[in-house]
N, CA, C and O atoms as CSV, one atom per row, in Angstrom:
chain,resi,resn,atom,element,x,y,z
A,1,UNK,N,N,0.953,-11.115,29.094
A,1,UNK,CA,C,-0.451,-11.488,29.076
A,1,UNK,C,C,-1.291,-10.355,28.484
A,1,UNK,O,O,-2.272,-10.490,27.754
A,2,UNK,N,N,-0.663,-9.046,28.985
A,2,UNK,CA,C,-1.495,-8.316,28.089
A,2,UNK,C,C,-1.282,-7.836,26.643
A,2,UNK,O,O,-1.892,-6.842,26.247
A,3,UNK,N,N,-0.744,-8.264,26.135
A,3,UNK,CA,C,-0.309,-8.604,24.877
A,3,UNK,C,C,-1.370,-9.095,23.943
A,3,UNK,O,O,-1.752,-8.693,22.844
A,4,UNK,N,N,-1.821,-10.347,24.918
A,4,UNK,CA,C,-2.682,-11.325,24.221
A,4,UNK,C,C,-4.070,-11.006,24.791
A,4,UNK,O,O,-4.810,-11.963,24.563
A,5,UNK,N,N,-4.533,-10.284,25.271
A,5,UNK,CA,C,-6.166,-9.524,25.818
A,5,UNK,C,C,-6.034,-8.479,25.247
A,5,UNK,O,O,-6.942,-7.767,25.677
A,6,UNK,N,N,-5.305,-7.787,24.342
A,6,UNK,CA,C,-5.708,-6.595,23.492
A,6,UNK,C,C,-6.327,-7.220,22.246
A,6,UNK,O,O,-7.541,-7.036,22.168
A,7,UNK,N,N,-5.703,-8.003,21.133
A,7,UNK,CA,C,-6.501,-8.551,19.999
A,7,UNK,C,C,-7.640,-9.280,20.980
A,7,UNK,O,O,-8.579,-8.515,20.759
A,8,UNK,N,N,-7.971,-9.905,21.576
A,8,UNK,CA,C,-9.016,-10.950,21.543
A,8,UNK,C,C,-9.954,-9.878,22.123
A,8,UNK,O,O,-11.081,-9.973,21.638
A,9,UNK,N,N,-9.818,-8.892,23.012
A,9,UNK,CA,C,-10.484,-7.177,23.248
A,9,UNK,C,C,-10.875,-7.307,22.032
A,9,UNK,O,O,-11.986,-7.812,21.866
A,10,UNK,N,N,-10.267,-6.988,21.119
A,10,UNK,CA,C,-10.780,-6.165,19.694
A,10,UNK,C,C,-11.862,-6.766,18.801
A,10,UNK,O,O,-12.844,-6.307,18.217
A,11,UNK,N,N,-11.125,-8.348,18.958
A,11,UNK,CA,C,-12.288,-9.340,18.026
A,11,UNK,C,C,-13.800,-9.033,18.461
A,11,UNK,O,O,-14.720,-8.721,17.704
A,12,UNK,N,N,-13.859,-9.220,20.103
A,12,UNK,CA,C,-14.757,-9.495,20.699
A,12,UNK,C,C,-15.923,-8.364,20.565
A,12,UNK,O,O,-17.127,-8.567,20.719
A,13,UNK,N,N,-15.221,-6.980,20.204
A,13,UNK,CA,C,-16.189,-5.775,19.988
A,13,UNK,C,C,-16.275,-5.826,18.648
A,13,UNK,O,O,-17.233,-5.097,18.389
A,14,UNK,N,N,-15.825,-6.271,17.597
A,14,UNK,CA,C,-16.010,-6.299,16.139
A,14,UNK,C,C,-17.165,-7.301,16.549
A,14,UNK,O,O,-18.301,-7.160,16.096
A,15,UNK,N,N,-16.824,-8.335,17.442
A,15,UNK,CA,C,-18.069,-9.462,16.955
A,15,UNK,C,C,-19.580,-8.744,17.783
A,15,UNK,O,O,-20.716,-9.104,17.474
A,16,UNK,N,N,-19.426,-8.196,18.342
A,16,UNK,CA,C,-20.434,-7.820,19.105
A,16,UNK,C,C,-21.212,-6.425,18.057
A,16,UNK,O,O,-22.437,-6.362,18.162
A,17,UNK,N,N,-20.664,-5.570,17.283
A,17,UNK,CA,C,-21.176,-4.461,17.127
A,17,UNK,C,C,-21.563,-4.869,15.499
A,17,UNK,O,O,-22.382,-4.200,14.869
A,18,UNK,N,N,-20.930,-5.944,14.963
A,18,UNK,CA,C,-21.786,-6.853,13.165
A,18,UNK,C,C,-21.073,-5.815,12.344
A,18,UNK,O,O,-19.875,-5.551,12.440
A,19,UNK,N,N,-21.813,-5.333,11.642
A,19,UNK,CA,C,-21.518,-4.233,10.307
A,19,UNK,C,C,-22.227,-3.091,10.498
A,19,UNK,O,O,-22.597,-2.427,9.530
A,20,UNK,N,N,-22.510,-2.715,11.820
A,20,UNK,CA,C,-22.608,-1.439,12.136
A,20,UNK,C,C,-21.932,-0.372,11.922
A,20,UNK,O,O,-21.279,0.087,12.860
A,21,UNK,N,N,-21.919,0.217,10.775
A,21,UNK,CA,C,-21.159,1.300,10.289
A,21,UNK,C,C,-20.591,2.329,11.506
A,21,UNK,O,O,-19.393,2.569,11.652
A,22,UNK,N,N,-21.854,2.993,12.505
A,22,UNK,CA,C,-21.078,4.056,13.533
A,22,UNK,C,C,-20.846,3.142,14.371
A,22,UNK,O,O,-21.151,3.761,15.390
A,23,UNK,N,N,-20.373,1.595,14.914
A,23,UNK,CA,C,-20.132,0.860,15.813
A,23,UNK,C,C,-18.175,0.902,15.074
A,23,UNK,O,O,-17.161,0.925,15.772
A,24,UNK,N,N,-18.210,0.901,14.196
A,24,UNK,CA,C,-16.714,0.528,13.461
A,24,UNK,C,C,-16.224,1.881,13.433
A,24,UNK,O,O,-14.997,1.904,13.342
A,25,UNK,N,N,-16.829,3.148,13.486
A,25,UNK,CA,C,-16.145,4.170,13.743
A,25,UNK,C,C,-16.017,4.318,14.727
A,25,UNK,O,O,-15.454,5.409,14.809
A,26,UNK,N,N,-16.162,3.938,15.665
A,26,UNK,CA,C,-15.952,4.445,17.056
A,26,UNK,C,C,-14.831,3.052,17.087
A,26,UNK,O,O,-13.740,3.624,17.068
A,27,UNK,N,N,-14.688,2.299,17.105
A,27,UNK,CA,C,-13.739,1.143,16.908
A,27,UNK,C,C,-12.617,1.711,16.876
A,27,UNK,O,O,-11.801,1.660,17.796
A,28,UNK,N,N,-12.390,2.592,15.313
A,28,UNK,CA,C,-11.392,2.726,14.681
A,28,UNK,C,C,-11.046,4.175,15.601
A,28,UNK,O,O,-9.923,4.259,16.098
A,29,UNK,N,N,-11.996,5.254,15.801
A,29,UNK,CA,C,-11.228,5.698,16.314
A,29,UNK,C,C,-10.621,5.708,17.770
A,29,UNK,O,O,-9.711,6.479,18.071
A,30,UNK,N,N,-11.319,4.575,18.886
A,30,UNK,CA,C,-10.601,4.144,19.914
A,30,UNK,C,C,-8.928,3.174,19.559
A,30,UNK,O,O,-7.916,3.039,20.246
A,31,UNK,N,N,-9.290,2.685,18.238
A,31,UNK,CA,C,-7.687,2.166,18.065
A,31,UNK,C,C,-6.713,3.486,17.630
A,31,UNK,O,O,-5.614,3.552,18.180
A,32,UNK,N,N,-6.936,4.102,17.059
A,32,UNK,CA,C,-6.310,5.345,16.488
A,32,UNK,C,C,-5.706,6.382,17.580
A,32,UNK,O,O,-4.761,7.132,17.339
A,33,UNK,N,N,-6.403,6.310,18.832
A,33,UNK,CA,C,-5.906,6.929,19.696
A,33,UNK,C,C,-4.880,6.199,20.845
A,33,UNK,O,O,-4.355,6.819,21.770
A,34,UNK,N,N,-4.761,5.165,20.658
A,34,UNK,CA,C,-3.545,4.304,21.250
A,34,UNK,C,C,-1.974,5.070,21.170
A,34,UNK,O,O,-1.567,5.915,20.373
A,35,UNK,N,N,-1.549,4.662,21.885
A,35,UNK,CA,C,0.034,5.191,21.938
A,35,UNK,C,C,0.914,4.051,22.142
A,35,UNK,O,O,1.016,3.283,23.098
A,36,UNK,N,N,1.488,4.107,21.103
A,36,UNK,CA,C,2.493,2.576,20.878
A,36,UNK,C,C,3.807,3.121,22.251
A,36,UNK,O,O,4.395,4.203,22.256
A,37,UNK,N,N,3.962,2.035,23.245
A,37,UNK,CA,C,5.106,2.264,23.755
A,37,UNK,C,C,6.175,1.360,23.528
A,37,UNK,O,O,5.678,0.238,23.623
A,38,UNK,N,N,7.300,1.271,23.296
A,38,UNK,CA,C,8.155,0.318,23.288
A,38,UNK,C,C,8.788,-0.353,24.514
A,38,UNK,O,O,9.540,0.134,25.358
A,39,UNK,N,N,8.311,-1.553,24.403
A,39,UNK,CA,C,8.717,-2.575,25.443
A,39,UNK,C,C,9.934,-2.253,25.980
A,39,UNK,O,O,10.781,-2.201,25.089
A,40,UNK,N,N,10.534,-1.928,27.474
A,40,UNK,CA,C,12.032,-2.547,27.896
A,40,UNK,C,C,12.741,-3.417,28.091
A,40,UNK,O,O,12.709,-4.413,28.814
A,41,UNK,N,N,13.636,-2.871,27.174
A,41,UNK,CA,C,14.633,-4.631,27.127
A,41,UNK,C,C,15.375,-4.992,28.404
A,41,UNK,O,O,16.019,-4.386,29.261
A,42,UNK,N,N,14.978,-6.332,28.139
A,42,UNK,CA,C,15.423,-6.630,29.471
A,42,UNK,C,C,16.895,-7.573,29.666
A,42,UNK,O,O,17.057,-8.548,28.932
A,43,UNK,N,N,17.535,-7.348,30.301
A,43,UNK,CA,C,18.932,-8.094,30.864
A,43,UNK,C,C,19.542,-9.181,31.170
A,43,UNK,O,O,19.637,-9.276,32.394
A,44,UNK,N,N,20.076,-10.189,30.524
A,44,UNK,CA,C,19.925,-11.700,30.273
A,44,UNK,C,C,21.574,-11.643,30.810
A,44,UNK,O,O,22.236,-12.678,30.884
């Protein structure tokens, strides 16, 4: 589930902040500071 509330997160502040130039930098650099973890596989 949280998978799918990170993009619709993201849309929702793109739609909210328009073409606000320092609204999209701060965007970019809250995505930029993310840390990709890799999922554990799990045991079937």
């Amino acid at each position: 589930v949280e998978e799918e509330a990170n993009p619709a997160e993201i849309i929702q502040k793109l739609k909210f902040i328009g073409k606000d130039g320092r609204g999209l930098l701060m965007i970019d650099k809250d995505l930029a500071s993310r840390v990709f973890t890799v999922p554990a596989a799990t045991e079937q």
